[in-house]
C-alpha positions in Angstrom: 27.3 -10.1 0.7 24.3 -10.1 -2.0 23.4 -6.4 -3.6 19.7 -5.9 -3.6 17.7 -3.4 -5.6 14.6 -2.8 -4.0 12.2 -0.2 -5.9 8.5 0.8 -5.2 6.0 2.3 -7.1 5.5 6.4 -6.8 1.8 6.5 -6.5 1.0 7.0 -3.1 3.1 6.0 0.2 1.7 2.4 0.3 4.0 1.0 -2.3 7.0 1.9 0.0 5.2 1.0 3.4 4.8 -2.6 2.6 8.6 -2.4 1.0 9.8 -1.8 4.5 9.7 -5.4 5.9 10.9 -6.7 3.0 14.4 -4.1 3.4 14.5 -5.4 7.2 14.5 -8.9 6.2 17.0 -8.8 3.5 19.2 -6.7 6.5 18.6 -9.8 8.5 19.9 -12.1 5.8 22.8 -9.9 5.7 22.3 -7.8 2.2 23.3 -4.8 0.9 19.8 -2.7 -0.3 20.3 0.0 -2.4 17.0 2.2 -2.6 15.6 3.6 -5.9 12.7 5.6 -6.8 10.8 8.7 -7.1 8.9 11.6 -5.2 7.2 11.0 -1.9 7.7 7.2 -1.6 11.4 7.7 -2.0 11.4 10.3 0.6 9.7 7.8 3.1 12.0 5.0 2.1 14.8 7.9 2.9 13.4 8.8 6.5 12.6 5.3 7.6 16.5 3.9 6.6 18.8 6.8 6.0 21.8 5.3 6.3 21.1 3.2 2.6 22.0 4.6 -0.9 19.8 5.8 -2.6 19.0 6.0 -6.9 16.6 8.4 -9.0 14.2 6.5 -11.3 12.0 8.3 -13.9 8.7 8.5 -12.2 5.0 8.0 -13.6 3.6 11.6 -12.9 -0.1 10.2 -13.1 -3.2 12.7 -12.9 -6.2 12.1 -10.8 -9.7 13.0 -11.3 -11.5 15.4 -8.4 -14.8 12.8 -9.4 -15.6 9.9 -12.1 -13.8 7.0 -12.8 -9.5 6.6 -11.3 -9.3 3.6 -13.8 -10.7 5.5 -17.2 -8.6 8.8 -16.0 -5.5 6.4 -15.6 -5.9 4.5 -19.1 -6.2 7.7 -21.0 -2.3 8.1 -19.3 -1.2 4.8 -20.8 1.4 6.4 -23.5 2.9 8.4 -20.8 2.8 5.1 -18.5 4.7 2.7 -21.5 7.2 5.5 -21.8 7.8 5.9 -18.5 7.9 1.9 -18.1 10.6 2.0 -20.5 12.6 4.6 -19.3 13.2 3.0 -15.8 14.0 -0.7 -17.5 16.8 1.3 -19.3 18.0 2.9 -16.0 17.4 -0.6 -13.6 20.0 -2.1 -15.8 22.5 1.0 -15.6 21.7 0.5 -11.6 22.6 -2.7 -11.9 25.8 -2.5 -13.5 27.0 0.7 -11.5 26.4 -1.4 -8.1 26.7 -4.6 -8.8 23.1 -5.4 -8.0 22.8 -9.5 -7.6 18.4 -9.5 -7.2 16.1 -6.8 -8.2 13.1 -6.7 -5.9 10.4 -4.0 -8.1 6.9 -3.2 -5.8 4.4 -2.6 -8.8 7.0 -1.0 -11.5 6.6 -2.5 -14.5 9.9 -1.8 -16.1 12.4 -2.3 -13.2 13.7 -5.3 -13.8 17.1 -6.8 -15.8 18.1 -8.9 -17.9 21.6 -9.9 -16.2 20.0 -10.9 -12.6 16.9 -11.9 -11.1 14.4 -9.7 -10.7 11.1 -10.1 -8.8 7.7 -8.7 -9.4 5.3 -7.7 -6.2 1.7 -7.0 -6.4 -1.9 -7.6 -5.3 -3.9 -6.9 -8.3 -3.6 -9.4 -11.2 -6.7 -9.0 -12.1 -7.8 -5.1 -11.9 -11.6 -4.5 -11.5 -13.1 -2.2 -14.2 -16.3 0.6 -13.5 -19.8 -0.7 -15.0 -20.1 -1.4 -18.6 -16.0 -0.9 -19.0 -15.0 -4.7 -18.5 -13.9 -4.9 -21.5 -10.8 -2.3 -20.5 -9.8 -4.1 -17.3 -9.4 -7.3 -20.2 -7.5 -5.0 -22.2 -4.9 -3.9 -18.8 -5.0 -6.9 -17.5 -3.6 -8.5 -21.1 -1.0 -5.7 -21.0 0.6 -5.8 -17.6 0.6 -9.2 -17.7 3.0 -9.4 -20.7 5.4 -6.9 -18.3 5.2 -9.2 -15.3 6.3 -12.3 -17.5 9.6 -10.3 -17.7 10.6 -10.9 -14.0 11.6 -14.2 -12.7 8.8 -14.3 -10.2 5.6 -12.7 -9.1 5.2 -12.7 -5.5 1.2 -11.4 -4.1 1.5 -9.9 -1.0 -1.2 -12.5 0.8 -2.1 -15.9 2.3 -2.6 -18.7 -0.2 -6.1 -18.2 -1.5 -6.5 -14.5 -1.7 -7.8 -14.1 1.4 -7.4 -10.7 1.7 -7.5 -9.3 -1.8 -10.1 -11.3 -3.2 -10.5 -11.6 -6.7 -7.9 -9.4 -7.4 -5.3 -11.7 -7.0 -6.8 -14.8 -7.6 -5.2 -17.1 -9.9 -4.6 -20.8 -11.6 -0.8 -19.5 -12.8 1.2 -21.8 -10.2 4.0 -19.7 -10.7 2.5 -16.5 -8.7 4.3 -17.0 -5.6 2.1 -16.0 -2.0 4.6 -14.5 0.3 1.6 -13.2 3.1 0.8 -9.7 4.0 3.5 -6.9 4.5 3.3 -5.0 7.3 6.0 -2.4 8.8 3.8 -2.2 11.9 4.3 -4.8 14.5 1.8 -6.1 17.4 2.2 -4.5 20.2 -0.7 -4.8 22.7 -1.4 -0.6 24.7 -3.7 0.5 26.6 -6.3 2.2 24.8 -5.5 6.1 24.4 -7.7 7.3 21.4 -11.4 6.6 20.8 -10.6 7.0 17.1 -7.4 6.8 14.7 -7.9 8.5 11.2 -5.2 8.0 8.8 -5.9 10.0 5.1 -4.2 8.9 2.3 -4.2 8.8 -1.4 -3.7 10.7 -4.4 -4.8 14.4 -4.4 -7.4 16.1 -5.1 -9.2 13.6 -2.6 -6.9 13.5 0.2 -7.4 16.6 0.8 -11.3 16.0 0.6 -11.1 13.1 2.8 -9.0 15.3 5.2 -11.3 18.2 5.7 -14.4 15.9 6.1 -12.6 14.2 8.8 -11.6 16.9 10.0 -14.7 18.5 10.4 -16.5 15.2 11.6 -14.1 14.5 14.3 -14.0 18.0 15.8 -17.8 17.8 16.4 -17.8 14.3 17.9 -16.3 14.6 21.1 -13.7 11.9 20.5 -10.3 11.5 21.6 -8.9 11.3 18.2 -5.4 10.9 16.0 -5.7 12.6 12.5 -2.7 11.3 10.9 -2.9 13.2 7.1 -0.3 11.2 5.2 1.9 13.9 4.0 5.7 14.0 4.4 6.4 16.1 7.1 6.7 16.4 11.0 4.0 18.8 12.1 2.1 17.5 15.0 -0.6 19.3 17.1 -4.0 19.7 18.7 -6.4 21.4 16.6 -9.4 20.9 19.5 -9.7 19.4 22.6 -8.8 16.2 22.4 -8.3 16.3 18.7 -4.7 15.7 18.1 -3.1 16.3 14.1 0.3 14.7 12.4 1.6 14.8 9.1 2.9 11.8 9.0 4.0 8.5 11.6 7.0 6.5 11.3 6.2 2.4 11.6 7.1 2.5 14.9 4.9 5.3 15.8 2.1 4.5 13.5 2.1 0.8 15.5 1.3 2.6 18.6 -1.2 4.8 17.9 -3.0 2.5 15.9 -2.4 -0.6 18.7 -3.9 2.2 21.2 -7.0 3.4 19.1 -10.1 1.5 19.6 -11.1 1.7 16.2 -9.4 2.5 12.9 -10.7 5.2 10.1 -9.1 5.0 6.9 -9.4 4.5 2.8 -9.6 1.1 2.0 -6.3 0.8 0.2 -4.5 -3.1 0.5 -1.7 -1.4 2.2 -3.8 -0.3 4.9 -5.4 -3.3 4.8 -2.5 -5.5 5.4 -1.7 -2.7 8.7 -4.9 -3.7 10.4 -4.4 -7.6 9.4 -1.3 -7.2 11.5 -2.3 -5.6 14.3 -6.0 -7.2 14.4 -8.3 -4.2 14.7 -11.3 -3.1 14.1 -12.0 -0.5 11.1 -14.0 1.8 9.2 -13.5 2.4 5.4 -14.1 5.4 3.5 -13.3 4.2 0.0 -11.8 7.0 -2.8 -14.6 8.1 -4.8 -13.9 6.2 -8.3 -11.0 3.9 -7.3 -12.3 0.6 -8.1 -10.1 -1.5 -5.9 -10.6 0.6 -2.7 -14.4 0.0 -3.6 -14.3 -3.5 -3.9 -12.1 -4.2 -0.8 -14.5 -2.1 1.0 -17.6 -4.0 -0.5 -15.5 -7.7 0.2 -15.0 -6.7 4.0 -18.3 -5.1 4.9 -19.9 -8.8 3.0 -17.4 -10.4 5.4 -18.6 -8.6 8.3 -15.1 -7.4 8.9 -15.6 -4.0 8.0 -18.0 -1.3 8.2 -17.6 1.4 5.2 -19.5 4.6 4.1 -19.1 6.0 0.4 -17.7 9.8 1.2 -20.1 12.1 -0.4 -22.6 10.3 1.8 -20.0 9.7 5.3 -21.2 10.3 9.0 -18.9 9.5 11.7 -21.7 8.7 14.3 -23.5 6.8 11.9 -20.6 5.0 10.9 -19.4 4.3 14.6 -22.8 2.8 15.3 -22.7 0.1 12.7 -19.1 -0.7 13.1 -20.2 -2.2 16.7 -21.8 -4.6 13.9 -18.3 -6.1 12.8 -15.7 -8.5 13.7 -12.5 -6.3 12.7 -9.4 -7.8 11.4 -8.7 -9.9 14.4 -8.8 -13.3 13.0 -6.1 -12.3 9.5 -2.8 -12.3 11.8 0.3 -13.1 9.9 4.1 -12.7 10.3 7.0 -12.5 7.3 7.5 -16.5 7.5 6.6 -16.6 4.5 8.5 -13.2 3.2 12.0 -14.8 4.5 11.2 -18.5 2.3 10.8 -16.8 -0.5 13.8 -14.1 -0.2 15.8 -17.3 1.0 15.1 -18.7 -2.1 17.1 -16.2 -4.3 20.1 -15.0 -1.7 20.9 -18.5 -0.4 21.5 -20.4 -3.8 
């Protein structure tokens, strides 16, 4: 039995979300996962498969603006990043000696790999898209992370060949970036429809909980049948007005039917969530975070596409919103199962 290592990123939940098919399959191929990582991503990993060990890595602790520019706040953090980068290289190879790790499997950490046994890189954004008149910065990160990634045996993009869901933030001539197609935890499963709207907050605070009070607010007045899930860990649930229904947070199994049963989906435009609705096909409006130049230009590519409907937030009206989103397609036509996941895994744990 192969030991697998499989570590996400702390920022966010959608770092461990899309690790969670790639756990299952490495249970179907009949591994051993050991879990490590930090803060609210470990605690997901924790309630989704609690039966797994589970390590401590160092986490990034980034700060987030309330407005302006994510990227320009982040890069100002860089120091604190490299240290932090370093730190969790130096305890990935005391992981791997204390368990006997055979493959390492890091979702956007830079440092979590080792130099005894393979380790594997997985990300969507190769190329990270700068605010106006800061190009020369993305050059600058995109230079940097790019000396980290050669460190790992592979890079595996979470997409179809082509980019077609990222766009040109994974596009690439290096024919060594493996495409392993979306990861989704959520599985199709056709219901009848029981909301009129699904909202599902996310991201980095302050502006989750700015994108959860204007939902809020919008969707009490609306008259809609509506899930608000808000995307923190806990297990509150309740109606907040009538038919206005309130979680903290859905497991995958949960999450698929409430989102399978929702005529339309409301969310940030994060590639996580992005890869959810590819899997289950529907339709969506985005609500980009204010500043975060990848939500913004996944929310630009899909509204171009006439996939997507999206509303910046100082500016967002649910019944405006709803009205143009009869405009567009939805995700129906991206469908994609872990095929392509279980070649690549196959790979590394059958040679």
């Amino acid at each position: 039995m192969k030991r697998v290592l499989v570590a996400p990123l702390d920022w966010g939940l959608g770092h461990a979300t899309r690790c969670i098919p790639v756990i299952r399959v490495l249970h179907e191929f009949g591994c051993e996962v050991i879990l490590a990582g930090s803060g609210a991503s470990l605690a997901l990993l924790k309630q989704e498969f609690p039966q797994l060990k589970f390590e401590e890595l160092p986490g990034y602790q980034p700060t987030y603006p309330a407005s302006g520019s994510m990227m320009i706040k982040l890069a100002l953090q860089a120091p604190k990043f490299l240290i932090a980068v370093l730190k969790e290289n130096s305890a990935t190879e005391k992981l791997v000696e204390k368990h006997q790790i055979n493959f390492v499997i890091s979702d956007n950490r830079y440092g979590c790999y080792s130099s005894k046994v393979p380790s594997v890189f997985i990300t969507h954004q190769l190329n990270l898209v700068a605010p106006a008149g800061w190009g020369w910065l993305a050059v600058f990160a995109n230079y940097v992370t790019h000396i980290f990634i050669k460190r790992f045996s592979e890079c595996w993009v979470p997409d179809f060949p082509g980019s077609i869901l990222s766009g040109k933030l994974s596009r690439t001539e290096n024919q060594q970036i493996k495409f392993v197609g979306p990861l989704s935890r959520l599985s199709a499963n056709p219901k009848t429809i029981k909301y009129d709207l699904l909202a599902v907050i996310s991201g980095p605070e302050p502006q989750r909980t700015f994108f959860e009070q204007l939902v809020i607010r919008e969707v009490t007045k609306s008259g809609l049948k509506a899930l608000i899930i808000r995307g923190v860990m806990g297990m509150e649930r309740k109606m907040i007005a009538d038919g206005v229904e309130v979680a903290d947070h859905l497991n995958g199994e949960k999450l698929s039917e409430a989102m399978a049963a929702s005529k339309i989906v409301l969310s940030r435009s994060g590639y996580s969530t992005i890869m959810d609705l590819a899997r289950l096909g529907k339709k969506a409006i985005f609500v980009p975070t204010s500043g975060q130049t990848e939500q913004e230009y996944l929310a630009h590519r899909f509204k171009e596409l006439q996939v997507a409907y999206f509303m910046e937030q100082k500016a967002f009206s649910l019944a405006h919103a709803l009205d143009e989103s009869e405009k567009y397609t939805g995700f129906e036509n991206y469908f994609s199962d872990d095929d392509r996941l279980k070649q690549a895994l196959a790979s590394y744990l059958q040679a």
